[in-house]
C-alpha positions, 0 to 999 in steps of 0.5 A: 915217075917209073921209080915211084911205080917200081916202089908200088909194085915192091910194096903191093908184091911185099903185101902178097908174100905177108898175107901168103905167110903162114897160110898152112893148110893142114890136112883137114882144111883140104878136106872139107875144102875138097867138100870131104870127096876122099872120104864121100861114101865111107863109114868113118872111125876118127882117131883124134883128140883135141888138136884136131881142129881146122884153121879157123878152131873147128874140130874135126869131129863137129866137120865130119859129123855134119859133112854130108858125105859120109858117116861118122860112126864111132872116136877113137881117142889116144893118150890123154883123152879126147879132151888132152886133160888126163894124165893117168895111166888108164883111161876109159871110153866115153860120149862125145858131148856134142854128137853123142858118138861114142869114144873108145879110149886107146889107152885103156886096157886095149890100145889097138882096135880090135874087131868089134871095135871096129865094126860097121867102120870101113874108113879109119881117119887118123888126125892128132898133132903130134911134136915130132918125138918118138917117145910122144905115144900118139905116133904109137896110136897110129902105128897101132891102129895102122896094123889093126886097120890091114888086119881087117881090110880097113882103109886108113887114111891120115889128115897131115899136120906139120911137124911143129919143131920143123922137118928138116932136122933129124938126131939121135939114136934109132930104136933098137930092134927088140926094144919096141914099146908104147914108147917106142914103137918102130926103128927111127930116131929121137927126133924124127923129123916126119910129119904124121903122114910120112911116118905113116908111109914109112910104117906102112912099108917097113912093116910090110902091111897090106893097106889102102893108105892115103894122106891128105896132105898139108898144103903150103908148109915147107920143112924148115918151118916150125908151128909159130911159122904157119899161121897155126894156133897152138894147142896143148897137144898133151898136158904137160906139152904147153909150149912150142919151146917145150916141144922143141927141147922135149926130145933132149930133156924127156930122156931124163924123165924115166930117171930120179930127176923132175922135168918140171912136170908138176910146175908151170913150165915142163919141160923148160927145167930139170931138178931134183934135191940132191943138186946144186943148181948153181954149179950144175947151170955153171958148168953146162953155160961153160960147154957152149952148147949152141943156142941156149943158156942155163940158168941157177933155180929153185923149184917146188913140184906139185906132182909127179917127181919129187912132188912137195919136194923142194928141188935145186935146178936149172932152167933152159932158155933158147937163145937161138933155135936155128943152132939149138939142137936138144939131143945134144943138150940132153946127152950134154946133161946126162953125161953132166949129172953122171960126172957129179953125181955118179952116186946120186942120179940113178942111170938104170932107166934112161935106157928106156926112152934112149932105145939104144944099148951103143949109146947107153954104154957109151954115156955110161963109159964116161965117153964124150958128148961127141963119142956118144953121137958117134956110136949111134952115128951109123945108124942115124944115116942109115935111117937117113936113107930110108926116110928120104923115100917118104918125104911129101914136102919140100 
């Protein structure tokens, strides 16, 4: 009989963990849960687009704009518009369907606030997904908006989300001091492993900005989860980011992309393969199966972009396919390719560009000097422990 009700209790305690499972809280579902008093009072400015969404697919702008509390005053939208369609260079401003507030587009001719954007707004909120790259330019939006914000006396405040491709895994190169761009805003490596919140702390502090600062932390994510761990839904953060396996190889594949090379943008899977006209996609995949890089394989195909590079083109590839993600690491698949195609293909593959996600002069003359993947990892070594360091003090979670 005791066994009998030691085995109920086992169960009933199995049932308790698997409903808490994936119970992630994102920022703003403690928000509203909070009956939105971090904000009670505030002329708001939201920087968001459609990611932002509660738990139950509520978008942020619908909660705030009926919450009681404060007032909605003005939207900002990064890269991609509010809706995450465009894939343009410019975008301009808008209405928000629903709410008739207008959206003003930071990837326009302007991509910081200025003070007329600004004006009548006391309290900027900042709530998009970001991946977890540096290259991903929504962390650039909020760098941006972050040092407007000080400018003007602005408080900030940031609706955290997890880091989809998980927080514990860091690699990379750091960003060369001197080379920031849109693309870089800010000295940390390819693969940050911080949530929004944390890189907003680690900004604040390193570029010495003076500014009322505060993160509504996610409640109930851990480090090592990734998205499809949380109970979070999956939304295209960007068009061409459609997947969380793109997500997690983005930080290795798109370095390449400032090259003569697709990265599938303009097939149904970006991101998830490589290829170009001049390749032999059936020696290149045999060659990268022979490295063994931990957690994935590499497989021959043919493909046909309708857009970006190579568009109508017939190209020879290799697609990609993670075996393992707890040992795949996509800097070193990546770096492994490039140091591949530049072996082969030393007159074909066009190298002068790949510096410009890369960020980093001590790896690019190694990848270029023929240096080994391991080599590679290793002029850059130095740098990555020591942001390493920096980055323990702006962890919020466990």
């Amino acid at each position: 009989m005791k066994s009998r009700h030691f085995l109920f209790f086992l169960l009933l305690l199995v049932a308790a963990q698997s409903v808490d499972a994936g119970d992630t809280l994102p920022g703003v579902d403690v928000l509203e849960r909070d009956g939105f008093r971090q904000l009670a009072g505030s002329r708001v400015g939201l920087i968001t687009n459609h990611t932002g969404l509660n738990r139950d697919g509520r978008s942020t702008i619908q909660l705030l704009h009926t919450a009681s509390k404060l007032e909605l005053v003005r939207i900002f939208s990064p890269e991609h518009s509010l809706s995450g369609k465009l894939d343009i260079p410019i975008i301009g401003d808008e209405l928000e369907a629903s709410t008739r507030i207008p959206v003003i587009s930071l990837y326009g001719e302007v991509r910081r606030p200025t003070p007329a954007m600004l004006a009548g707004i006391d309290t900027l909120v900042f709530d998009i997904q970001d991946i977890g790259t540096r290259f991903y330019t929504y962390i650039s939006t909020l760098g941006n908006a972050m040092m407007a914000a000080a400018q003007h006396n602005v408080r900030f405040v940031v609706l955290d989300r997890p880091n989809p491709i998980n927080g514990i895994d860091v690699a990379g190169p750091v960003l060369d001091d001197g080379l920031q761009s849109f693309v870089g805003f800010h000295t940390i490596p390819v693969r940050h492993g911080m949530t929004v919140g944390e890189l907003a702390k680690l900004f604040k502090d390193e570029l010495g900005l003076d500014l009322d600062l505060q993160v509504v932390r996610i409640e109930g994510w851990r480090r090592g989860e990734f998205l499809d761990d949380t109970g979070l839904a999956w939304v295209n953060p960007s068009p061409n980011m459609r997947s969380q396996r793109a997500a997690l190889l983005y930080p290795g594949i798109g370095l390449l992309e400032t090259t003569n090379l697709s990265v599938g943008r303009g097939t149904d899977t970006p991101f998830e393969l490589i290829g170009a006209p001049w390749l032999d996609g059936t020696s290149l995949a045999r060659k990268l199966n022979a490295l063994k890089i931990p957690g994935i394989a590499f497989t021959a195909t043919q493909f046909t972009p309708d857009a970006s590079v190579f568009a109508e083109e017939s190209c020879e590839g290799v697609r990609f396919t993670i075996t393992d993600r707890t040992v795949f690491e996509p800097l070193t698949t990546g770096l492994s390719i490039a140091r591949q195609l530049l072996l082969e293909y030393p007159d074909d593959w066009q190298t002068e560009r790949y510096i410009r996600l890369l960020g980093n002069d001590a790896a690019f003359g190694a990848l270029l000097d023929g240096k080994s993947v391991t080599e590679i990892q290793a002029a850059y070594q130095s740098g990555l422990d020591e942001f390493n360091t920096r980055r323990a003090n702006y962890l919020l979670y466990d």
